[in-house]
C-alpha positions as CSV (number, residue, x, y, z in Angstrom):
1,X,15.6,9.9,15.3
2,X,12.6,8.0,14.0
3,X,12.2,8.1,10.3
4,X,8.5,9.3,9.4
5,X,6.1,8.0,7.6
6,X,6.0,9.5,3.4
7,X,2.6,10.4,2.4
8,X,2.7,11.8,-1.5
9,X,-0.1,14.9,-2.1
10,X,-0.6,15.8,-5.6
11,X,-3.3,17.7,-4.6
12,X,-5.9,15.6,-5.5
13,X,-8.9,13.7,-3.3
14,X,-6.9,10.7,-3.8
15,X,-4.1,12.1,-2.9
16,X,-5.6,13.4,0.2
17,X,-7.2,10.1,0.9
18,X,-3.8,8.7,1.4
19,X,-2.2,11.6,3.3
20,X,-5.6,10.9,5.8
21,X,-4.5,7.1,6.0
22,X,-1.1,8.2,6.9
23,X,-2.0,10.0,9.7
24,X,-3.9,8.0,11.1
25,X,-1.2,5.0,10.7
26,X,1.5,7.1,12.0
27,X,-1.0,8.4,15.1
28,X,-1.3,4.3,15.8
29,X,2.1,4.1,15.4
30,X,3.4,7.2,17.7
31,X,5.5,8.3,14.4
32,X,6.0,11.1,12.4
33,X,4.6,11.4,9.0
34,X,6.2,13.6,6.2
35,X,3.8,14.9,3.5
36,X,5.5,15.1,0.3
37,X,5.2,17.3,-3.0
38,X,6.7,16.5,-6.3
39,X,7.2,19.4,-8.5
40,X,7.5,18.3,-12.1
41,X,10.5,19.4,-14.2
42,X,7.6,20.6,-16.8
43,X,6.4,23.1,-14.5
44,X,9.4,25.4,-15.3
45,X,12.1,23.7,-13.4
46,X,14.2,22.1,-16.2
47,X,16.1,20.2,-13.6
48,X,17.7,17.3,-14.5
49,X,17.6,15.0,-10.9
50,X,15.2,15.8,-7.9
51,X,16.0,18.7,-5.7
52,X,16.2,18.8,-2.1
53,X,13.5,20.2,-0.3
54,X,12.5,23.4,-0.3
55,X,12.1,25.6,3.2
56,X,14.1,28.0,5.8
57,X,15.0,27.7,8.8
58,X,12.0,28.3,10.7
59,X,10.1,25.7,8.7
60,X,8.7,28.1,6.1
61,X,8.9,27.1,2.4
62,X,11.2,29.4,0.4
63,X,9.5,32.3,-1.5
64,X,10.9,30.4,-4.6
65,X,8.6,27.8,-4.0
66,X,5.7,27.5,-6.8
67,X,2.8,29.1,-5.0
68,X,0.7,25.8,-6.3
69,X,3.2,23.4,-4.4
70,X,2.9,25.3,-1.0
71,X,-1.1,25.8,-1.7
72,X,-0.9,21.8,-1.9
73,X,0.9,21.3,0.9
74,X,-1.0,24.0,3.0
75,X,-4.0,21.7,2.3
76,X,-2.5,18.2,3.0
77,X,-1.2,19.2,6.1
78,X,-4.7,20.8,7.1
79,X,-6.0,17.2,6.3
80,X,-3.5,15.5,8.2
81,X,-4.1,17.9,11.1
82,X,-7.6,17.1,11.3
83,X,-7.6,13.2,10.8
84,X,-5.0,12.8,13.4
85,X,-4.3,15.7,15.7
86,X,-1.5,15.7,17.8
87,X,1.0,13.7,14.6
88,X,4.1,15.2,14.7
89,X,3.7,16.7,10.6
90,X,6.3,17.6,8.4
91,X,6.2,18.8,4.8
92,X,8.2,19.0,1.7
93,X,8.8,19.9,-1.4
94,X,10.6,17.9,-3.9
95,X,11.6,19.0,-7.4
96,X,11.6,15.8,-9.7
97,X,9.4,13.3,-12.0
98,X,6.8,12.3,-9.0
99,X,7.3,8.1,-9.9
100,X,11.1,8.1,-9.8
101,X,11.1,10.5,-6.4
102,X,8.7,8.4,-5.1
103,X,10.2,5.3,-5.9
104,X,13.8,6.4,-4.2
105,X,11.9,7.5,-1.2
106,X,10.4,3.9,-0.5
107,X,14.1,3.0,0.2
108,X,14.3,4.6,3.3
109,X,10.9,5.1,4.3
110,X,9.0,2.6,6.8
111,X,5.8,3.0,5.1
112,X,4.7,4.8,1.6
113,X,0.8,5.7,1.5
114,X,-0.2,7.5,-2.5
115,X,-3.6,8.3,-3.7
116,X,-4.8,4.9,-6.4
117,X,-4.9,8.0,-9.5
118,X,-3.5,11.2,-9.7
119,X,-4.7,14.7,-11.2
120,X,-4.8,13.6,-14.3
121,X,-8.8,13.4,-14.7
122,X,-10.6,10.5,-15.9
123,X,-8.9,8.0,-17.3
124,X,-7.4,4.0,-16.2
125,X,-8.1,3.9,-12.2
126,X,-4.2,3.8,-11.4
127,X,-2.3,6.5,-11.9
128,X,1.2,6.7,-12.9
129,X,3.0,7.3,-9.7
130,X,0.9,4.4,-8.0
131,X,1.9,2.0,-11.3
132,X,5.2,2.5,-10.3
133,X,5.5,2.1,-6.8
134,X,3.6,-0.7,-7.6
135,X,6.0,-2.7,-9.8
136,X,9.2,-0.8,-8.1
137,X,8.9,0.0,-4.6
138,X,11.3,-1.2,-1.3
139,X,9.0,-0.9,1.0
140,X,5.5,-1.1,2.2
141,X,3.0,1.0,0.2
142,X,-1.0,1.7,0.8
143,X,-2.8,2.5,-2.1
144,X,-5.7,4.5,-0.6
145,X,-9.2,4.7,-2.6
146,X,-11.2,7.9,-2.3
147,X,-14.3,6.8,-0.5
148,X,-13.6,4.4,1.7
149,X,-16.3,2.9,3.7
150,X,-16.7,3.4,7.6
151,X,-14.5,1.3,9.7
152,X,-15.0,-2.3,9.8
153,X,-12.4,-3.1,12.6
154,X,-11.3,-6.0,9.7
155,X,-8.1,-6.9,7.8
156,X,-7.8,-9.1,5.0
157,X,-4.4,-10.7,4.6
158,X,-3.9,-12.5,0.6
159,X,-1.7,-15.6,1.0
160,X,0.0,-17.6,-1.2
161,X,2.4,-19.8,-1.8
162,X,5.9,-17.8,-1.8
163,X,8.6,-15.9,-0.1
164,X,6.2,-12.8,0.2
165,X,3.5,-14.7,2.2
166,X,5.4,-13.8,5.6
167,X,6.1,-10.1,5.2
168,X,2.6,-9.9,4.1
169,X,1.7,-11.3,7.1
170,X,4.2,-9.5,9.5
171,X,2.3,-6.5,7.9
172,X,-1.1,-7.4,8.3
173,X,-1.1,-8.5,12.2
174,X,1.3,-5.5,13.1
175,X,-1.6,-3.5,11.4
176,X,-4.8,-6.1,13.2
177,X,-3.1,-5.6,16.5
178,X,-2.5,-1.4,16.6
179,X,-5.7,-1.1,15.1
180,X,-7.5,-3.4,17.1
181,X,-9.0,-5.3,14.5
182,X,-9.7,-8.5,12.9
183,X,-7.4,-10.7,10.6
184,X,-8.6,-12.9,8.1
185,X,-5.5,-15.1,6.3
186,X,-7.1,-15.8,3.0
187,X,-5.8,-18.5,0.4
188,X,-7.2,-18.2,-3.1
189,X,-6.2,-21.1,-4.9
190,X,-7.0,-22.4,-8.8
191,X,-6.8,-25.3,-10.8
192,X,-4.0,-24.9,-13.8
193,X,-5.8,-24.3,-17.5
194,X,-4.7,-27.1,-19.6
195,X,-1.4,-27.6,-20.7
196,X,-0.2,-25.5,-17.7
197,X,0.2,-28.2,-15.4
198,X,3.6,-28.3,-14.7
199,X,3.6,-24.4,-13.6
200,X,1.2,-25.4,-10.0
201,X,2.0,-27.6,-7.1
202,X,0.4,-31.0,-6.4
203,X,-1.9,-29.3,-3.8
204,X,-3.5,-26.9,-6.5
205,X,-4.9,-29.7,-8.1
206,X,-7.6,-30.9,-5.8
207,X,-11.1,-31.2,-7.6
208,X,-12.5,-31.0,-3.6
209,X,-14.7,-27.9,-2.5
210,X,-12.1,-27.4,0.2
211,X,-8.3,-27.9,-0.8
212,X,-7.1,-29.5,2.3
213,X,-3.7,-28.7,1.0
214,X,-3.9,-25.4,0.6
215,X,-5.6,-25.4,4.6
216,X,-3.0,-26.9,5.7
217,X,-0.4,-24.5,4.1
218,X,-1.9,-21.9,5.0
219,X,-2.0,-23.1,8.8
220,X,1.4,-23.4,9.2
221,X,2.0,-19.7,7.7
222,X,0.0,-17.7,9.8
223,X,1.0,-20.6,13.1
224,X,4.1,-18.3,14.3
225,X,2.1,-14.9,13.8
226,X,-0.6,-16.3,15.9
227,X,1.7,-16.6,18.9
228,X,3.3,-13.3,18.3
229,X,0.0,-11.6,18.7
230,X,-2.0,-13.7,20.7
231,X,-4.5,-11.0,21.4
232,X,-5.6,-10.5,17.1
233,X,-8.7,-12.7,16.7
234,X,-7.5,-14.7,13.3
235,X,-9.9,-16.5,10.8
236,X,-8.1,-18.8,8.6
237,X,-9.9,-19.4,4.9
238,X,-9.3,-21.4,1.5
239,X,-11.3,-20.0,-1.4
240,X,-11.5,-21.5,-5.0
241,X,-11.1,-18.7,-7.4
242,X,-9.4,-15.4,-9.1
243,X,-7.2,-13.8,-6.4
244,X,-7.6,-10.3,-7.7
245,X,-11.2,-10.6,-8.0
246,X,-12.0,-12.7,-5.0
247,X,-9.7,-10.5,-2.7
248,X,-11.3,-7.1,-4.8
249,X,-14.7,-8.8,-3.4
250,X,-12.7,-9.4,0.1
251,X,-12.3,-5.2,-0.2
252,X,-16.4,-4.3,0.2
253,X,-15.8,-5.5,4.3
254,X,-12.3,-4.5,5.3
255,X,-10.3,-1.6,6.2
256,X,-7.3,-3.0,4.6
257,X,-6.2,-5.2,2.3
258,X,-2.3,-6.7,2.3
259,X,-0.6,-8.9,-0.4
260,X,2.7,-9.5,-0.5
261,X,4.8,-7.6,-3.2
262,X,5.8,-9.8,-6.2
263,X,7.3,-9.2,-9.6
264,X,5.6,-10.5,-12.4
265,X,6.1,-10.4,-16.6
266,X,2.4,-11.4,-17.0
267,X,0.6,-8.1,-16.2
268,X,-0.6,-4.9,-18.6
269,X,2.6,-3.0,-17.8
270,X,6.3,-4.7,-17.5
271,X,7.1,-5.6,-14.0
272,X,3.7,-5.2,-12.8
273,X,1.8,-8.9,-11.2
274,X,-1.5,-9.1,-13.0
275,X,-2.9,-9.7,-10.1
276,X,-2.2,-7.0,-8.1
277,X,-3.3,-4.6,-10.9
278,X,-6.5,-6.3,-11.0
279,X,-7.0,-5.3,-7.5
280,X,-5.9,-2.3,-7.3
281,X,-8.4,-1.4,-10.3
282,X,-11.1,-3.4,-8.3
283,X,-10.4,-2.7,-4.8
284,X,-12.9,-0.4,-2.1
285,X,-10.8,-0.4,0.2
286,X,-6.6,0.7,0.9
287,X,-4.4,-2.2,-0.8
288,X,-1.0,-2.6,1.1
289,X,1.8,-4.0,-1.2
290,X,4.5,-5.4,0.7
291,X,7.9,-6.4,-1.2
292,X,9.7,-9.4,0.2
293,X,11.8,-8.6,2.9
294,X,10.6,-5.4,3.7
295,X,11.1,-4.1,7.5
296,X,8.9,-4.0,10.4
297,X,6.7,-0.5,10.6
298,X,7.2,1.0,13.4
């Protein structure tokens, strides 16, 4: 049995967004997606863990069900239905706090796609379930932007020096070569503020335009990936500057973004990378976060 895709509605457009992207990426992928409700303890279920979900036998949600949680659904699936007839859809109904249900479902799931900000109204771009998946999550998760521009037929892969580079870039050419598309391996490299010299590599150093270090690095990274999809038409580049601005810039001409998951005591909230907040507040286009060690979609 294939385990489906999670897409998490909470009824809003960003929500939606991200239930759209997952059914398109599960049609690509000839998988199943599951559209998932959380229905907060506050909402008159003083439950104390998550609940399974909530339906008969025929499919039908149980007439215990909030009617809000089965309008939501009724909606996402609609959605989902229209951006990728013909996806096997499932739906379902989960009583819990939306970040810890979420986060417990990216441990199973292939692939996690969540709207960037919730139904909370205005207010900091990411919202709270997408801030925890973020810092927390076991598997591959798209962050998906209302918006999003027309199809660009190119995906950005952000490299770096670490462990994460390679599922990163397992992601991105699995995603290039579905999809048809483009991959561009990006390195964005800095030079160490002063008195922080001993926290970068020799390479990092380089006063030249081009840090033939950081090429050559990259080179050898993306070499295997190359000849496992020799049909995904790569361009390899070095760029001198911020990686979550220069790969927010990267998100104005590409379908997709992918950066390799990371831990990090440096950002806004604890756990969170500073760079991948800076993205995700920045980005036009889906951001996929991919944890070290995550398996192959699909």
């Amino acid at each position: 049995m294939i385990t489906p895709i999670v897409a998490g509605t909470d009824g809003s457009e960003e929500s939606l967004a991200a239930v759209e992207w997952a059914a398109r990426a599960a049609g690509r992928r000839r998988m199943p997606l599951c559209i998932v409700h959380v229905v907060e303890h506050y909402h008159g279920h003083a439950t104390a863990q998550a609940q399974p979900i909530r339906r008969d036998r025929t499919g039908r949600f149980r007439h215990d069900l909030p009617h809000r949680a089965r309008s939501v659904l009724a909606r996402a699936r609609r959605r989902a239905a229209e951006a990728a007839p013909g996806v096997e859809l499932r739906t379902a109904a989960i009583f819990g706090h939306a970040d810890q249900v979420f986060a417990a479902l990216t441990v199973t799931a292939p692939l996690v796609a969540v709207g960037m900000r919730g139904t909370g109204g205005p207010g900091p771009r990411l919202g709270s379930v997408a801030l925890s998946l973020a810092c927390h999550a076991s598997c591959p998760v798209v962050f998906a932007p209302v918006g999003t521009s027309p199809v660009l037929d190119e995906i950005v892969v952000g490299i770096e020096d670490c462990d994460h580079a390679m599922a990163a870039l397992e992601f991105g050419f699995g995603e290039a070569d579905v999809r048809g598309s483009r991959l561009t391996a990006l390195h964005v490299w800095t030079r160490p503020q002063a008195g922080q010299l001993d926290a970068y590599h020799d390479w990092i150093l380089s006063i030249d335009p081009v840090n033939e270090g950081a090429a050559t690095l990259l080179s050898e990274q993306v070499a295997p990936w190359r000849d496992k999809y020799p049909g995904v038409i790569v361009t390899e580049s070095t760029v001198h500057g911020h990686p979550g601005r220069v790969l927010a810039m990267a998100s104005r001409g590409a379908d997709l973004i992918v950066v390799g998951g990371r831990r990090g005591e440096l950002g806004p909230v604890p756990g969170s990378d500073p760079v991948h907040y800076a993205i995700l507040h920045r980005t036009q286009c889906p951001i996929a976060l991919i944890p070290g060690g995550a398996p192959t979609v699909g």
